[in-house]
C-alpha positions in Angstrom: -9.1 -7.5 9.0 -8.3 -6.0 5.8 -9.2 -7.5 2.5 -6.9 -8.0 -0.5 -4.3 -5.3 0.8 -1.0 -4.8 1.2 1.9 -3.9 4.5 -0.4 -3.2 7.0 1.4 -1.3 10.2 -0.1 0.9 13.2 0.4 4.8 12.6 -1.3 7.8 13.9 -2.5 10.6 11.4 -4.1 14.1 11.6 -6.3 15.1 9.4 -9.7 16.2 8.6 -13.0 13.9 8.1 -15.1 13.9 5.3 -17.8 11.7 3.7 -16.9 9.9 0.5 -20.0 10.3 -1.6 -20.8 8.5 -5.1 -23.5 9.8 -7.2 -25.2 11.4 -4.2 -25.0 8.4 -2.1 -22.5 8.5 1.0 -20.4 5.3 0.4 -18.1 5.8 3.7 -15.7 8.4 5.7 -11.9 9.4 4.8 -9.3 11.1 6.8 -7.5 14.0 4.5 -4.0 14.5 6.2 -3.8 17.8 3.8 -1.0 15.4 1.3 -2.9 12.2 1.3 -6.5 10.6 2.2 -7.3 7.5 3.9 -10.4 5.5 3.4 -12.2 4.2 6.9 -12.1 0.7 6.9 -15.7 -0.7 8.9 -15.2 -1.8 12.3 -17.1 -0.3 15.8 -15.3 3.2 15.0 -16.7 3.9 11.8 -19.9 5.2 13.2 -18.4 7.1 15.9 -16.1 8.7 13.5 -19.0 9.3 11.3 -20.2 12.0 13.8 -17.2 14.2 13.6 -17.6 14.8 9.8 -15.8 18.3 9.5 -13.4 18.1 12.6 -10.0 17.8 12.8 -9.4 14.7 14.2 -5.8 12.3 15.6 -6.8 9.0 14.5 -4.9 5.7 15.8 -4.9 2.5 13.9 -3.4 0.2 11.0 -2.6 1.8 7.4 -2.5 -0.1 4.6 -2.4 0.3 0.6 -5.2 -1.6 -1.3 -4.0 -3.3 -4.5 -5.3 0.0 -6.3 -3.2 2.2 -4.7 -5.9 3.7 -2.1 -4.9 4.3 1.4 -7.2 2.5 4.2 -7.1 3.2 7.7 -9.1 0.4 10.4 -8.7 2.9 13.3 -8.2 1.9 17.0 -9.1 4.9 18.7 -9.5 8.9 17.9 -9.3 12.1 19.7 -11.1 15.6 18.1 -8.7 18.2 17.9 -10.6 21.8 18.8 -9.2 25.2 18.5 -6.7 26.8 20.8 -6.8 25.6 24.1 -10.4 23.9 24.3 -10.9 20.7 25.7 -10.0 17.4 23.8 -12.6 14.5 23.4 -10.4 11.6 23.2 -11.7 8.0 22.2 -8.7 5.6 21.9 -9.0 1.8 22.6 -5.1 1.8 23.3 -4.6 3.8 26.1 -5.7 4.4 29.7 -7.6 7.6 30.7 
C-alpha cells in the first residue's frame, strides 16, 4: 500500500537497477528507464530485486508520484533482460509459466 501518494495504476517499465545510496549508506533500489527513475517501494520483491543490481530488468507493478514529485514503483513481478538471445529469468506474480 502506498503512503501519502498520488494516482496509483499498474504499468510495466524497462530499465536498469541501481542502489539509492545516502552518505554511504544504501537507503533502497531504483529502476532508471534512461528518462526517468523509480524508487522501489518495500514489499517481498524488494529483496529479490535487490540481487539484480546492474541488470536490465522488465518490472511489473503500480506507479505512483509521491507528494514530492518522486516516482515509486511497488512491483508485482520482474523478468532480467540478458544480451542477444540468452535465456530470460522471469519472476512475475501475474502470470502463469
Amino acid at each position: 500500500m502506498f503512503i501519502n501518494n498520488t494516482v496509483e495504476k499498474a504499468e510495466t517499465l524497462i530499465g536498469f537497477v541501481y542502489e539509492i545510496e545516502d552518505k554511504g549508506w544504501v537507503k533502497g533500489i531504483a529502476i532508471s528507464t534512461g528518462d526517468e527513475a523509480y524508487v522501489v517501494e518495500a514489499n517481498e520483491w524488494v529483496e529479490k530485486l535487490g540481487k539484480e543490481i546492474e541488470n536490465d530488468v522488465r518490472v511489473t507493478g503500480f506507479v505512483s508520484r509521491d507528494p514530492k514529485g518522486k516516482n515509486r514503483i511497488l512491483v508485482t513481478g520482474y523478468e532480467v533482460l540478458h544480451d542477444e538471445n540468452d535465456c530470460r529469468t522471469n519472476y512475475n506474480l501475474d502470470e502463469d509459466q
